[in-house]
N, C-alpha and C positions, 0 to 999 in steps of 0.2 A: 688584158687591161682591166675588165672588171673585178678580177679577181683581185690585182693589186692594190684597184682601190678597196675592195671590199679588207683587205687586210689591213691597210693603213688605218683605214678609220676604225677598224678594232681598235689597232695598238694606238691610236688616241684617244678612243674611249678609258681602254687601261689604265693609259697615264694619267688619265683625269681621277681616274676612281686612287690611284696608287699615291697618288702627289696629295689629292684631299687628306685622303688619313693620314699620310705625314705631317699634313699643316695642322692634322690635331692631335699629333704624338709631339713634336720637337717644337721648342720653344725656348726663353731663356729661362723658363723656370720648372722644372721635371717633374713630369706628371709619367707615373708608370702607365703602361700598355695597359695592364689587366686593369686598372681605372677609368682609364679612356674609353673601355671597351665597357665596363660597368655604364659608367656614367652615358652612352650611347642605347643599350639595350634596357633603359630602366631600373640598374642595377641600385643595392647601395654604395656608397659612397662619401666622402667628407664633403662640406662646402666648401671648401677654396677649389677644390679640384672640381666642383661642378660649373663655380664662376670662374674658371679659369678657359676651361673646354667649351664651355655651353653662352657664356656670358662675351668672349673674346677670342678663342681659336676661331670656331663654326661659323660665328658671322663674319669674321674675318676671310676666314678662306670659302664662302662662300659669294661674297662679294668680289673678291679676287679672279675666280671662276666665270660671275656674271660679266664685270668689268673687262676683262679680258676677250671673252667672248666677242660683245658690242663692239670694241673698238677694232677688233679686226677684222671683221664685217666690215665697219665703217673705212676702215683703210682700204681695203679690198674694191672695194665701191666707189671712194677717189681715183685707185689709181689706172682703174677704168676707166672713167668718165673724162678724165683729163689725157688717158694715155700716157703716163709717166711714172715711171718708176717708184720715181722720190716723193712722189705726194701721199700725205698720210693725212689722219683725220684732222689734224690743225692746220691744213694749208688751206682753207678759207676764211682763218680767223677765228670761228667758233671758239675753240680753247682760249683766243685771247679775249671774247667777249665774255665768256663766263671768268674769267679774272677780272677782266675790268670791275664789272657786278660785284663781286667779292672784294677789291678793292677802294670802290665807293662807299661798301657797307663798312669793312674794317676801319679802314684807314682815316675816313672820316668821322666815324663814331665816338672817338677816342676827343678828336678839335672840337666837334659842336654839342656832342652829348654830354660830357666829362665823364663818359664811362668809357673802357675798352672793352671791347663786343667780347674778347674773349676773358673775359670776365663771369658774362653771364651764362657759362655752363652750356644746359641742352638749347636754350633761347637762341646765342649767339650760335650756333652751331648752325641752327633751323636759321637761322637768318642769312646765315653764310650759303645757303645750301638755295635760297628760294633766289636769293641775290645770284648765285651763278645762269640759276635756272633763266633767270632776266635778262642777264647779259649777253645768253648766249642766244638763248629766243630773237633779242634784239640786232644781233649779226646777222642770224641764219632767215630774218623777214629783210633787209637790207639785203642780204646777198643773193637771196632768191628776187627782187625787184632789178636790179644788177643783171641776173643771168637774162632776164625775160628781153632788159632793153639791149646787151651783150651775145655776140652770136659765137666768136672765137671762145675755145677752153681757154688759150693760153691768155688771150685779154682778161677774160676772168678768174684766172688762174692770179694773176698777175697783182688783181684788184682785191684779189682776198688774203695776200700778200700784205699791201700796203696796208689794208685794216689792221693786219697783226700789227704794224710797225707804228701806226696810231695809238692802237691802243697801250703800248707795250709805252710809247712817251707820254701819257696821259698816265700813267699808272705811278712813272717816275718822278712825275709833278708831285703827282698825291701823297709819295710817300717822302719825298724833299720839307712838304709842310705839316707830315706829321708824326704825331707820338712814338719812340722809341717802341712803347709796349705793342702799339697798332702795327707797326712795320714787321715789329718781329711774329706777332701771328699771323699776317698775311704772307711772311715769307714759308713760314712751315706750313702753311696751307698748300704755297706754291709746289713745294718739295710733292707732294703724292702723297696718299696714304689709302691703303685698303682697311683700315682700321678705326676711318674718321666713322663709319658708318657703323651705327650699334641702336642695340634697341627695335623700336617699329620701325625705324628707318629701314632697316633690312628690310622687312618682307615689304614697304613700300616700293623699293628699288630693285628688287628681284623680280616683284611683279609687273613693273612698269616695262623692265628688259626682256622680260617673259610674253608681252605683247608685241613691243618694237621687232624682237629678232623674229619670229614666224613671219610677221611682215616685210620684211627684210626680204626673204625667200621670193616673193612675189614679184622680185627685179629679176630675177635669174636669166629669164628668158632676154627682157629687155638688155640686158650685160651683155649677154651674147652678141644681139643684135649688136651693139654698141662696138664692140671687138672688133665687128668687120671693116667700120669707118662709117662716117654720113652716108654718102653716096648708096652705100651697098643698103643701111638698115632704112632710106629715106625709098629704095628700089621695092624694098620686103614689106613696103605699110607700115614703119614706126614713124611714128612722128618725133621726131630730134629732139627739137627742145622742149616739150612736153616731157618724152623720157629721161634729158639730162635734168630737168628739173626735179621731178620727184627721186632720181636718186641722190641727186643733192641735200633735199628735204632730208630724206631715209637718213642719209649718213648723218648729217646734222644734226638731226635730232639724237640719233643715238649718241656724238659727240658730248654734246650738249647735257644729256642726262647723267653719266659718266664723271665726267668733270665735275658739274655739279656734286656729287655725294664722294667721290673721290679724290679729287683736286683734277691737274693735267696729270697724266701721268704716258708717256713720252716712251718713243719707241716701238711699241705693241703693235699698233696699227699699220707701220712701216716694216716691220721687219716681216711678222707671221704673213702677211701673204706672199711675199717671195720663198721662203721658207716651203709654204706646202704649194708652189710651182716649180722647187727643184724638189722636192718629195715624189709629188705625184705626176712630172713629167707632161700635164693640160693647160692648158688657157681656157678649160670648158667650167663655166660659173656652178654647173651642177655639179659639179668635184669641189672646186674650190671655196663655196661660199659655206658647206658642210665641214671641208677641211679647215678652212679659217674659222669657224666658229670652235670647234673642238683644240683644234692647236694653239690659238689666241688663249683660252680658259687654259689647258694645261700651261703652257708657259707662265701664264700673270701666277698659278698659281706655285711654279716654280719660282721664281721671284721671291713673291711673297716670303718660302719657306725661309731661303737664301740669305732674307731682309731678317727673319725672324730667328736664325740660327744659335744652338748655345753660344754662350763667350761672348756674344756682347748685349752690353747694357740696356735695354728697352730695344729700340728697331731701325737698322737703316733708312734710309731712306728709299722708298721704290724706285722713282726715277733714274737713284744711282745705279742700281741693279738691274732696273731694263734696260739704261743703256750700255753696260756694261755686257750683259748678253746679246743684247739682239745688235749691236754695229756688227761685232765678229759672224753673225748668222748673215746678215744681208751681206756682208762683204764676204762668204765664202761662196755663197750661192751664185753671187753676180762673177766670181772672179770662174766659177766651176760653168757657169754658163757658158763665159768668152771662152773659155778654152777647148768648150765645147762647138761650136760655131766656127771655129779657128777648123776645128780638126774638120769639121764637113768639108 
């Protein structure tokens, strides 16, 4: 057993190192190998090919990498805490409170300001980004006040539910009264992108997730515990909702940070922890929350490539392409499980 894990998590290390350098070999604009690799090792090289690689692949597919990573932690950690399958990191709202935020700022910027935010270049961007940060802050202290007075997951399952469906008709208010130009940035905000992020916003956002996820690690145990059911982990000296609270925080926040610098970006979180429980055959958190980190960042950064491919024009859209990957992963995993279960 150990040894399979011990290989697995190589060949996800692999993929990650093997999928990066392709996110800064292919593109829609061809930059040769021997360049790539100049321009990596302090080579010379021309300038387009340095701002192409250096300025737009690397933060690109490094934030892919980061992003990927957090949210499937953070799925991972939902679908624990709640015991369900289907719960991923927007099932308490968060992604829709950091849209709401994003759509307070856009969408009304345009009615009371007479400027459209995205207008304003790196400003609106920073606005857009601190405006998620808000919104979703502002769910995830609402839904932790909720869990404390809420003893059921599925009650509060339930209630983080109906915030998405709030916020999701408060959004549609906002954009019924405003500006054409407003609507349509907020809706390509909505779409995903790992490539909103450039500049110091990079190493702001790699280093923020660079704290969260080691933190992260520190539920492990408590996961486990949780695995067994109330009864058994309230038997071992956890205290319940103390524990389900701070892993609601943990995932939240990573939710939350995510969204923020990268829009929602959908699927990740749902699929890659089923994914490495028909991989690596555990329920045990110290497998999984390692594999889910490694195989969440490979993936996002499969995507990404996917989104960035020769032949077309500038960049898909991510969401299209996570969903487009990751349904077919969770439905082969869950359909390879039943039929496994069947044959016992």
């Amino acid at each position: 057993m150990k040894r399979t894990v011990t290989v697995g998590m190589i060949l996800l290390g692999v993929s990650i190192l093997v999928l990066f350098l392709l996110n800064l070999l292919l593109g829609s604009v061809s930059v040769p190998a021997s360049q790539v690799f100049s321009i990596l090792f302090g080579g010379e090289s021309d300038a387009i090919g340095q701002n192409i690689v250096l300025k737009s692949r690397f933060p690109q597919a490094l934030t892919a990498l980061v992003a990927g990573a957090g949210l499937s932690v953070a799925g991972l950690q939902m679908q624990t805490v709640f015991r369900n399958p289907l719960a991923g990191p927007s099932v308490l709202g968060v992604s829709s409170g950091a849209s709401l935020g994003v759509a307070f700022v856009v969408l009304l910027s345009g009615r009371l300001g007479g400027v459209a935010l995205s207008r304003l270049g790196y400003m609106g961007e920073f606005a857009m980004t601190v405006a998620a940060i808000v919104g979703a802050l502002a769910i995830m202290a609402l839904i932790v006040y909720v869990a404390r007075k809420v003893r059921g997951n599925v009650t509060l399952l339930i209630i983080g539910v109906m915030i998405g469906y709030v916020a999701t008709a408060i959004i549609g208010v906002l954009k019924f009264f405003s500006a054409e130009e407003d609507v349509r940035a907020y809706v390509v905000w909505g779409l995903g992108s790992f490539a909103r992020v450039s500049g110091g916003q990079v190493m702001t956002f790699v280093v923020i997730m660079a704290i969260l996820l080691p933190l992260s690690f520190l539920l492990v145990k408590t996961l486990n515990l949780l695995l067994l059911g109330d009864g058994y982990a309230r038997n071992l000296g956890l205290n319940v909702s103390r524990a389900r609270l701070w892993v609601i925080i943990c995932a939240g926040v990573l939710v939350a940070v995510v969204t923020a610098y990268c829009g929602p970006i959908s699927f990740l979180g749902l699929a890659v922890p089923h994914l490495c429980r028909g991989i690596f055959r555990t329920s045990d958190h110290r497998v999984l929350m390692p594999a889910s980190l490694l195989a969440g960042a490979s993936l996002a950064l499969l995507c990404n490539l996917i989104a960035r491919l020769p032949g077309f024009e500038g960049a898909l859209p991510v969401n299209s392409v996570t969903a487009l990957i990751g349904a077919p992963v969770v439905a082969v995993v869950l359909f390879r499980r039943r039929k496994e279960d069947n044959a016992e």
